[in-house]
N, C-alpha and C positions, 0 to 999 in steps of 0.2 A: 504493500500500500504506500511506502515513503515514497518509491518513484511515480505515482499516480496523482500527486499530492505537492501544490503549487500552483503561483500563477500564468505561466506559461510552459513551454515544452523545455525550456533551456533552466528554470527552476525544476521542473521533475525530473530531470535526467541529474543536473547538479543532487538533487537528494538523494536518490537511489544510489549516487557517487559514495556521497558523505555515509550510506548506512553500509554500504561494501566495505568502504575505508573503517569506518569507526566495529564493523564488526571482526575486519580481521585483526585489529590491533586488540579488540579486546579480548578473542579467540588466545591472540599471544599470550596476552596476560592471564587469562585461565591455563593454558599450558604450563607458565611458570609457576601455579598452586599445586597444577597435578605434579609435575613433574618432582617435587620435595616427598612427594605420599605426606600430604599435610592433613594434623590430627582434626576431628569433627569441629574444636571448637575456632580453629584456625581458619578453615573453609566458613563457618558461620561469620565470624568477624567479616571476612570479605565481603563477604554476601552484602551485610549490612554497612558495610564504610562505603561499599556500591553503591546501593540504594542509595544511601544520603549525598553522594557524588551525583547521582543522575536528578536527584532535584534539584541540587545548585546551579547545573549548567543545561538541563537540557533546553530549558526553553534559549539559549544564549548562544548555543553553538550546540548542532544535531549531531555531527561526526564524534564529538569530544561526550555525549550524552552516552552515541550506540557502542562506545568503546565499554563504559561503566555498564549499559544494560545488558549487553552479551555477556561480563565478568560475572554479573549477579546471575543473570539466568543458567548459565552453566554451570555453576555450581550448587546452585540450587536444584537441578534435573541429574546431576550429579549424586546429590545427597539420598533421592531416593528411585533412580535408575539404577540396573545393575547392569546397566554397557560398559564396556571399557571406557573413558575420558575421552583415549582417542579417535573413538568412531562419532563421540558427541561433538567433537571439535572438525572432523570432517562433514559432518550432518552440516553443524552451523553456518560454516562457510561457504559449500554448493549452493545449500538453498538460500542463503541471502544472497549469492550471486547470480544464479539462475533466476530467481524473482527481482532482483535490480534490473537485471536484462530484460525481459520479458515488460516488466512495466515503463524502462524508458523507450524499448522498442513501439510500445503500445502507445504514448505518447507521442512519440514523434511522426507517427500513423497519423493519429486521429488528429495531432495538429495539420500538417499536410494535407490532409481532407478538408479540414475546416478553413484554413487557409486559400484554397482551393475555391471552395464554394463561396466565399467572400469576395472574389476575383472575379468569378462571373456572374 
């Protein structure tokens, strides 16, 4: 939905950008918790110093938000998942990148139509 979402087609392609970018760095950063085998209440702490990172900045900067909410929801699907870390961090990152795609391609469609039809 981030790249469907905007006032123009050059705003939705730009957010679909920001939630690729903001979800693979925070992807990283969930790697570097899995990667220690960190104990329950370590994973919890994150969770929640996330959370309160994604209210300070999401409305202020989108990229710097989806970094914080991919950190918290990984670990939180983490905690009562029994996948490996790693398939969760590979799940994460396809599907925000196939759906970033897919919605600025969808945008830049229906702007072109629209635009289109205005023309004639």
């Amino acid at each position: 939905m981030a790249a469907v979402t905007g006032i123009d087609a050059y705003a939705r392609v730009a957010r679909g950008l920001q939630r690729c970018v903001g979800t693979c760095l925070g992807v990283a950063l969930a790697a570097v918790v899995f990667a220690f085998d960190s104990p329950l209440w370590v994973i919890l702490a994150a969770a929640l110093v996330s959370q309160f990172i994604i209210e300070l900045v999401i409305l202020r900067n989108y990229a710097v938000g989806m970094v914080f909410m991919t950190v918290s929801a990984l670990l939180m699907v983490h905690l009562v998942s029994p996948e490996p870390p790693s398939s969760l961090l590979i799940d994460r990152i396809s599907m925000t990148v196939l759906g970033a795609a897919v919605g600025a391609a969808q945008s830049i469609i229906i702007s072109s139509i629209v635009s289109r039809r205005q023309r004639s």
